[in-house]
C-alpha positions in Angstrom: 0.0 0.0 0.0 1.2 3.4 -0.1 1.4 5.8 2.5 -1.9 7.6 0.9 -3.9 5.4 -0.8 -3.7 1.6 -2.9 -0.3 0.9 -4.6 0.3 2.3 -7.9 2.8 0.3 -9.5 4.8 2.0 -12.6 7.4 0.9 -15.3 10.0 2.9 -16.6 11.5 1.5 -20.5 14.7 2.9 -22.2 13.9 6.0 -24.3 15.4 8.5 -27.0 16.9 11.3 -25.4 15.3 13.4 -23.1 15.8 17.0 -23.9 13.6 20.6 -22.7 13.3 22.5 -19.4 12.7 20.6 -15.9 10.3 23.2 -13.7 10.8 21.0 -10.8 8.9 22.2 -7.5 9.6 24.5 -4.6 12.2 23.6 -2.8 10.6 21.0 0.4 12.9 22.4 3.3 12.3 25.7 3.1 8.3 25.4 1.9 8.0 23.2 5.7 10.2 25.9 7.2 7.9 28.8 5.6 4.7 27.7 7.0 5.9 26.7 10.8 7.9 30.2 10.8 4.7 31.9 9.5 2.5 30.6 12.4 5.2 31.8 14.8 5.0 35.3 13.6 2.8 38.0 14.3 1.0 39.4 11.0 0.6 37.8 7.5 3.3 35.8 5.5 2.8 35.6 2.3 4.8 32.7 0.3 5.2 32.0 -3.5 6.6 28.9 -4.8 5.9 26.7 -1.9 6.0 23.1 -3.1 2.3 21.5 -2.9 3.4 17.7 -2.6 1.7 15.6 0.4 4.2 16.0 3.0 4.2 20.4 2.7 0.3 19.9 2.5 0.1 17.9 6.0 2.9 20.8 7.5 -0.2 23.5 6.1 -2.9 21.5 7.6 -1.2 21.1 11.1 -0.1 24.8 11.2 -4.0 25.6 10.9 -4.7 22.9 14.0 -2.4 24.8 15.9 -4.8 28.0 15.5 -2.9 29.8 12.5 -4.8 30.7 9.3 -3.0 28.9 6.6 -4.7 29.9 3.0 -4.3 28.8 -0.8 -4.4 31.1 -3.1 -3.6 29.2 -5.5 -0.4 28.2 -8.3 1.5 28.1 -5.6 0.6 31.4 -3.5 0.0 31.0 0.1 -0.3 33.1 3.1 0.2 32.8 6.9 -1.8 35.0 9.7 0.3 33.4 12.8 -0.3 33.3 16.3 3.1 34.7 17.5 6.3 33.0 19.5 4.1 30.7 22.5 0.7 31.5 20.6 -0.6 27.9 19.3 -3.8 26.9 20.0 -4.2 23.0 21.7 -5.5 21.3 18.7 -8.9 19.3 18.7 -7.7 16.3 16.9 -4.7 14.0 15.7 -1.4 15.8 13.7 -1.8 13.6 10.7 1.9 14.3 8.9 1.8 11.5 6.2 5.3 10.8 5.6 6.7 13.2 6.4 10.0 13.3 9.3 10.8 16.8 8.8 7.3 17.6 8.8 6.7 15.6 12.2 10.1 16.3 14.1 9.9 20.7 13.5 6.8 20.5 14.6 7.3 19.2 17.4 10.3 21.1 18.2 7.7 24.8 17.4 5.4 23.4 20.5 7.6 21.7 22.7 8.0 24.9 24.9 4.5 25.9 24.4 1.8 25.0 27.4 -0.4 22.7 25.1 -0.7 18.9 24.4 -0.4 17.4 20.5 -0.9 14.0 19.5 1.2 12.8 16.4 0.9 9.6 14.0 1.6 9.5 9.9 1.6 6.9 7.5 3.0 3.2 8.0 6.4 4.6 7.3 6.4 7.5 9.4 5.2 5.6 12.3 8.4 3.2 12.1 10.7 5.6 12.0 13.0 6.6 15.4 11.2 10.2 17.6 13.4 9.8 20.2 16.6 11.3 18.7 14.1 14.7 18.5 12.2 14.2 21.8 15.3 13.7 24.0 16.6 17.1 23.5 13.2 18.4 23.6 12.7 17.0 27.2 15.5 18.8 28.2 13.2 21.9 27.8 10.5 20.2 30.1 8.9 18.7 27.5 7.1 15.2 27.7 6.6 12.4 25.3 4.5 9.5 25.7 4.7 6.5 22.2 5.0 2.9 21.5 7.9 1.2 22.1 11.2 2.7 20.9 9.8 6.1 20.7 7.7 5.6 17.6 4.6 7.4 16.5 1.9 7.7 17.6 2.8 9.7 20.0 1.3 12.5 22.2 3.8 15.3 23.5 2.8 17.5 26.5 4.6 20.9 26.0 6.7 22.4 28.7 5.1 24.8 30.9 7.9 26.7 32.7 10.2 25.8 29.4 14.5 25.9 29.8 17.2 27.3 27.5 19.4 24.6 26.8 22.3 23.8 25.2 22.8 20.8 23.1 25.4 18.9 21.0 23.9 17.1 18.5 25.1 13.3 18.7 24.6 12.8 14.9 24.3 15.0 12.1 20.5 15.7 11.3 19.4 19.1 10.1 15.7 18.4 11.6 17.2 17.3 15.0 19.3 20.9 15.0 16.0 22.6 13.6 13.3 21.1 16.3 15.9 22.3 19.4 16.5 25.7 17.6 12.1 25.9 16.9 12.2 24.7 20.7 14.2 27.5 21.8 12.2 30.2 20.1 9.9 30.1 23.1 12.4 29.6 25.7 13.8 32.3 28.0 17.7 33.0 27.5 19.7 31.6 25.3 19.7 28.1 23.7 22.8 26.8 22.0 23.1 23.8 19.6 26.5 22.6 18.9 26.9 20.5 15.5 30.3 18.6 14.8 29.5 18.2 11.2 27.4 21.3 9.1 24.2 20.3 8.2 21.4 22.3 5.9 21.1 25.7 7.3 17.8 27.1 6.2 16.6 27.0 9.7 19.3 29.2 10.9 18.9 31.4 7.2 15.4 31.6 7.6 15.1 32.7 11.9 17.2 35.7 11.4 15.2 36.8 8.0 12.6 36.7 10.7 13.9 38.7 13.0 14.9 36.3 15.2 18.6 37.3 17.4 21.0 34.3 16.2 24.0 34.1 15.8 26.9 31.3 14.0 30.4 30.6 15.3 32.9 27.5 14.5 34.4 26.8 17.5 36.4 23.3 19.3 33.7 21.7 19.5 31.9 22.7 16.2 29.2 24.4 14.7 27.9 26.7 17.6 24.7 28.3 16.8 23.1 30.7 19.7 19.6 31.7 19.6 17.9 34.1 21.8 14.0 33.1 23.1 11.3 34.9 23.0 11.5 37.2 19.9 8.9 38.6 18.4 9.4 37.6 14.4 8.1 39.4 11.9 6.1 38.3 9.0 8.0 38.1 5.9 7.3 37.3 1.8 9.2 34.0 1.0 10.1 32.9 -2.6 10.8 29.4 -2.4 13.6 28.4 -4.8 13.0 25.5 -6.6 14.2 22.0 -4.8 17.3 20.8 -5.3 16.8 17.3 -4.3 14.1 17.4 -6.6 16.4 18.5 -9.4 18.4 15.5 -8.9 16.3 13.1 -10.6 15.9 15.2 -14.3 19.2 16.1 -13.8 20.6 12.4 -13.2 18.2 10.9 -15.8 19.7 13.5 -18.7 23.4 11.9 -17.7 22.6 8.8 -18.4 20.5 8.8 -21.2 22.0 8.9 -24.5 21.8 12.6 -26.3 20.1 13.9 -23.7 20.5 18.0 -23.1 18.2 19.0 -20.3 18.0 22.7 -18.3 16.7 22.6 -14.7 15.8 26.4 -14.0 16.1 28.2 -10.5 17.2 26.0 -8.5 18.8 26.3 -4.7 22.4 25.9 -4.6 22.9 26.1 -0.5 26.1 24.8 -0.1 24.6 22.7 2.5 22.5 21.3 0.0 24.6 21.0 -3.4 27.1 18.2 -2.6 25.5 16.1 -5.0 25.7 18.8 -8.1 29.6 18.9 -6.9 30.0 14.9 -6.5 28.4 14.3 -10.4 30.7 16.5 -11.3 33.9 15.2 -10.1 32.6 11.8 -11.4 33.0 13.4 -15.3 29.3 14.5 -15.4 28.8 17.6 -18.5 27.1 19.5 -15.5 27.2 23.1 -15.6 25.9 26.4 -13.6 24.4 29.0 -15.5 23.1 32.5 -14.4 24.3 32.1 -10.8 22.5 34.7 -9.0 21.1 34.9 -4.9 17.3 35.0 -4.8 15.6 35.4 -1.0 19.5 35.3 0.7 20.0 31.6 -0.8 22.6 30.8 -3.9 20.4 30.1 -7.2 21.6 29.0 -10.6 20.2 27.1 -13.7 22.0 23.8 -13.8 22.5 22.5 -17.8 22.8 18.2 -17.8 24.4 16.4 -20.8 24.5 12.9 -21.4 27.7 12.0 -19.5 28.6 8.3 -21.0 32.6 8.9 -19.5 31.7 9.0 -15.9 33.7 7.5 -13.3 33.3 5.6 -10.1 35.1 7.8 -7.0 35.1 8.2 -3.4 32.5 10.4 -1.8 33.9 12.5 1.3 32.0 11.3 4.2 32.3 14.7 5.3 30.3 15.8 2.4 27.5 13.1 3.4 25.4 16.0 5.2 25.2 17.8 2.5 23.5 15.2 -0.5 22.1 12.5 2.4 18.9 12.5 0.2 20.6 12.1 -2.7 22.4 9.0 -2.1 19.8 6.8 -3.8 19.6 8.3 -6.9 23.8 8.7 -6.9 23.9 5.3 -6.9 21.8 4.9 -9.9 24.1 7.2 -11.8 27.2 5.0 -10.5 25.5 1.9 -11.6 25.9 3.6 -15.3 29.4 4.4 -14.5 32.9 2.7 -14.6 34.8 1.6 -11.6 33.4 1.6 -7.8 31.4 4.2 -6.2 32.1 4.6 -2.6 29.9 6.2 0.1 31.0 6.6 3.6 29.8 7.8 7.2 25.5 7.1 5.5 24.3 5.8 8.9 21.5 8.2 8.9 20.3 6.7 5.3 18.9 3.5 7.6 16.8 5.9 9.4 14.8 7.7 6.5 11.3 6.8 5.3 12.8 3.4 4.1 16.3 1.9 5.3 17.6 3.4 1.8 21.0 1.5 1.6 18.8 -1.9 1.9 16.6 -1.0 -0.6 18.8 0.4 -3.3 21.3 -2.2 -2.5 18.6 -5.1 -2.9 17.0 -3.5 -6.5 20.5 -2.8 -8.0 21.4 -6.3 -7.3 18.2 -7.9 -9.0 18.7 -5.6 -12.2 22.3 -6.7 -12.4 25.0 -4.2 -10.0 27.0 -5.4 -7.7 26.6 -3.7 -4.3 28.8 -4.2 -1.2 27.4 -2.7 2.0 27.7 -2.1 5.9 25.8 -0.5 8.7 27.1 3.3 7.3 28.8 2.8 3.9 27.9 1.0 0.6 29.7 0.6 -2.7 28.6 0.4 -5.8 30.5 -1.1 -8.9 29.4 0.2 -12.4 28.1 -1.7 -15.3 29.0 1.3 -17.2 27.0 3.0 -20.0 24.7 0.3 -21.5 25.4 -2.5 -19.3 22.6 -2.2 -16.9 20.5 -5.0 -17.1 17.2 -3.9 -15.8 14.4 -6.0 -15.7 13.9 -6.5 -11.9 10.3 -5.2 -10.0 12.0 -2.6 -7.1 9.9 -2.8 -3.5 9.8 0.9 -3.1 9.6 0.4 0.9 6.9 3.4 1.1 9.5 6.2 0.0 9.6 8.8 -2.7 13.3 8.6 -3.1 13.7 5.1 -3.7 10.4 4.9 -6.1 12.0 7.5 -8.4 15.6 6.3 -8.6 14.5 3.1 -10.0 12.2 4.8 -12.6 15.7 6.9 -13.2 17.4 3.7 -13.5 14.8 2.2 -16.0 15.2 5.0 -18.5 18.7 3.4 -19.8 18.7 0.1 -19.1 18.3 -2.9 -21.5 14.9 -4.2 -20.1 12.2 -1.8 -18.4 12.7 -1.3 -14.5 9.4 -1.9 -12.3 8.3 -0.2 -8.6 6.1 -2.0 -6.8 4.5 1.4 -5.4 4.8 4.7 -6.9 2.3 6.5 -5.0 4.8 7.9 -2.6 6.5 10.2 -5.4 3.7 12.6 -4.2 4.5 13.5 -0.8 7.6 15.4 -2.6 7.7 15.9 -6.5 4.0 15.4 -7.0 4.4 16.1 -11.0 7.2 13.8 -11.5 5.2 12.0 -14.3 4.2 14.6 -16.5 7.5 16.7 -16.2 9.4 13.1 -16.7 7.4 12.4 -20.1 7.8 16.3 -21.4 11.6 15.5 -21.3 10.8 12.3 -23.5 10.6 9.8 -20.5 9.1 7.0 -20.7 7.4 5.9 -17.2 4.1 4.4 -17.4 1.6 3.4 -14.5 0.8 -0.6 -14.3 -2.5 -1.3 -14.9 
């Protein structure tokens, strides 16, 4: 099943080459990010750009359950009359956030020091997937969280009355983890400090002091020390969401490997705590290239040109770049199949802790369509086939996540024999017009059925 609805099962078949302009959607971070910072402001925030998959949607719906007035305007216009730092309403019924984790864990964070009650749950993925690493630091606040065994959703957190500052070193790197203590702090008297030993996506930190939010970024011994001061009052704000990088990907890694393909993926969010893919296909021989770099909102943006790439080798990733491109991963590996020599990724842990335990289920549908795959509990490797020796052929279990569905439909569009997912349905929680974007390039991905 998927997380919304019955299974859709979908093929993707070898095509010619795939060639036009990729509008891919808002970019997903900053869209959740928009919506929980525009309940926590006083006055209206208006948003263009916002990305309308599933998971944003569920954000939108439980920003309006905690008392703000979240409206569509439509082609992606949205506006947010908040309730001000400490000013959510106790909401009447359940937090539904699909499948989403970054949804579900900055939530949480935004009412953990407010004097209210929630009750979470999501989808059959979400509610397998580890709370504790976000409600641990959150108790530190005062907060309390009561869910099944080994801190899994449902669960129902009672917010902190007389909250804490606090100041926390985050034991693993995890840009919602940093984000739910930082959203924590907002309503907490003093100063909270999060310490991060390895950089992680800082929109959160990007997007508090375009608020008006007092924070402030240092490197020190220990790492990344970021310092926020509580109870600010933020002011609302007009956000253009640039388009989503880890959406890009997919396009992008599909024109590589298909033969003559020449595709331009407009607008899109080069945060250098979001690009280390762009820079990883590129040291790998990829014909990737920047145009028009410009900053848009206080964020690095820049058309990105792909070629077919049929020359691409196999390298090393820098663990330390693993923060950077963690969502990426999957559909890296799909590109490495297509390439010569071994891929190597290093210091992935957190890729067993997504919406699927990713380097199981890449590693498991790469082996049945013919690539070797060595793994371990935080690296894998992957040895290419090179450029027209992917078999293909195999029918991938997409394990209920987006990420997985679509690099095996990437996978399909160059391989000898057509590439099946069990369950494409996911795809919309984040890219929700993958299809039709897909088949205007020349793609071809078909549902089953």
């Amino acid at each position: 099943m998927s997380g919304h609805g019955v299974a859709i099962p979908m093929t993707s078949t070898a095509c010619g080459p795939l060639r036009g302009t990729a509008d891919v959607p808002g970019d997903k971070s900053i869209s959740h990010r928009s919506l929980i910072l525009g309940a926590m402001c006083v006055g209206e925030t208006t948003i263009t750009g916002l990305l309308e998959g599933q998971d944003v949607l569920d954000t939108a719906a439980a920003m309006q359950a905690f008392g703000a007035q979240v409206t569509d305007h439509g082609d992606g216009r949205w506006s947010v009359q908040g309730v001000g730092v400490g000013g959510f309403a106790e909401p009447t019924g359940v937090i539904d956030c699909g499948n989403s984790g970054t949804g579900v864990r900055l939530i949480m964070g935004a009412m953990a020091t407010q004097p209210i009650t929630a009750t979470f749950s999501g989808d059959a993925s979400l509610n397998g997937r580890p709370m504790a690493r976000v409600t641990d630091p959150l108790a530190l606040f005062g907060c309390q969280a009561v869910g099944r065994d080994g801190g899994r959703l449902p669960m129902t957190l009672v917010g902190a009355r007389e909250p804490v500052p606090v100041r926390y070193v985050v034991p693993v790197p995890s840009a919602q983890v940093k984000s739910a203590v930082l959203l924590a702090g907002l309503n907490a008297p003093g100063q909270t400090v999060v310490i991060e030993k390895e950089a992680t996506r800082d929109h959160t930190e990007r997007m508090l002091e375009g608020f008006g939010a007092e924070i402030s970024v240092r490197e020190t011994d220990e790492g990344r020390e970021i310092t926020l001061t509580g109870q600010p009052e933020l002011r609302a704000q007009h956000i253009e969401v640039p388009r989503d990088p880890s959406s890009a990907a997919f396009p992008v890694c599909a024109a590589l490997i298909v033969p003559g393909s020449d595709v331009l993926v407009p607008g899109i969010g080069l945060n250098p705590t979001r690009a280390g893919l762009f820079t990883t296909l590129r040291e790998m021989g990829a014909d990737l290239v920047y145009e028009n770099e410009r900053i848009e909102g206080g964020e690095p943006v820049a058309d990105l040109r792909a070629r077919f790439s049929p020359d691409m080798r196999g390298i090393e990733v820098p663990p330390a770049r693993a923060a950077s491109m963690i969502d990426e991963y999957p559909v890296l590996s799909v590109v490495a199949a297509y390439a010569t020599g071994q891929t190597v990724m290093r210091g992935v842990r957190e890729l067993r802790v997504k919406e699927s335990d990713r380097i199981d289920a890449m590693a498991k549908g790469l082996r049945a369509n013919g690539i070797d795959v060595e793994e371990g509990e935080d690296w894998w490797i992957v040895t290419g086939a090179g450029h027209g020796n992917v078999a293909g052929g195999a029918i991938c279990a997409s394990q209920l996540d987006h990420r997985i569905a679509m690099s095996f439909l990437i996978l399909g569009m160059a391989s000898n024999a057509p590439v099946q997912v069990d369950d494409g349905g996911p795809i919309a929680t984040s890219f929700p017009i993958f299809e039709p974007l897909m088949a205007s390039l020349g793609a071809d991905v078909c549902r089953n059925g």
